[in-house]
C-alpha positions as CSV (number, residue, x, y, z in Angstrom):
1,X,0.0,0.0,0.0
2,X,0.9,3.1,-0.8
3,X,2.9,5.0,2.3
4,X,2.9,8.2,1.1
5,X,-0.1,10.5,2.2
6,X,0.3,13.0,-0.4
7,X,0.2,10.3,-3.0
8,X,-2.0,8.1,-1.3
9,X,-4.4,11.5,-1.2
10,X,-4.0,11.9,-5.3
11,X,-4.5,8.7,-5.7
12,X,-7.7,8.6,-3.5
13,X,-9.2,11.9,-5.2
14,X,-8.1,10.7,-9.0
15,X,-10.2,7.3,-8.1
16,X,-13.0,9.4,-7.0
17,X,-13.4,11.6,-9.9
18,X,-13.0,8.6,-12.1
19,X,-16.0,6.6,-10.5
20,X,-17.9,9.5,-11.0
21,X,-17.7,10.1,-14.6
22,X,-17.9,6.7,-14.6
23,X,-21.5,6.5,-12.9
24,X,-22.5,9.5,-14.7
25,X,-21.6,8.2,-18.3
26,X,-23.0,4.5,-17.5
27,X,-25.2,4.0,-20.7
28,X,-28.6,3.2,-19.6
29,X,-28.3,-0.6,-21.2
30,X,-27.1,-3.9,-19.3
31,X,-23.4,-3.2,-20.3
32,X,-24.1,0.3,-18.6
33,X,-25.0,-1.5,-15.1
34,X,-21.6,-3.6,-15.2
35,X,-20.1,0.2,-15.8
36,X,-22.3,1.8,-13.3
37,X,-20.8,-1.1,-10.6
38,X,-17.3,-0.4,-11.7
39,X,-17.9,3.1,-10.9
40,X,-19.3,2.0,-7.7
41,X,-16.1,-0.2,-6.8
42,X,-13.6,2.4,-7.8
43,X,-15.3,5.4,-6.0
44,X,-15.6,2.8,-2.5
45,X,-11.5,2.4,-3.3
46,X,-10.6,5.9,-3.5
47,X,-13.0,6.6,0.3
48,X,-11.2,4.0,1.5
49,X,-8.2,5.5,1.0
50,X,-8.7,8.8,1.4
51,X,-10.1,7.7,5.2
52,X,-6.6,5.6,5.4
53,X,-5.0,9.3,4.9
């Protein structure tokens, strides 16, 4: 894991922004509900790390 808390922080932040556009540009189809839950994922990974900072 990274040790880092500045980095740790960008990292956290970039995964954030990432889900979202991800959540928001989910196509409204079946394919758009496995992109919707990959925003999901990555925006619980970059709150989990962002608490961890």
């Amino acid at each position: 894991m990274l040790k880092n808390r500045r980095a740790r922080r960008g990292v956290a932040i970039s995964l954030v922004i990432v889900g979202g556009l991800l959540m928001a540009l989910a196509p409204e189809i079946w394919q758009g509900l496995f992109v919707l839950a990959l925003g999901v994922g990555i925006e619980l990974a970059g709150i989990a790390l962002e608490r961890k900072a």
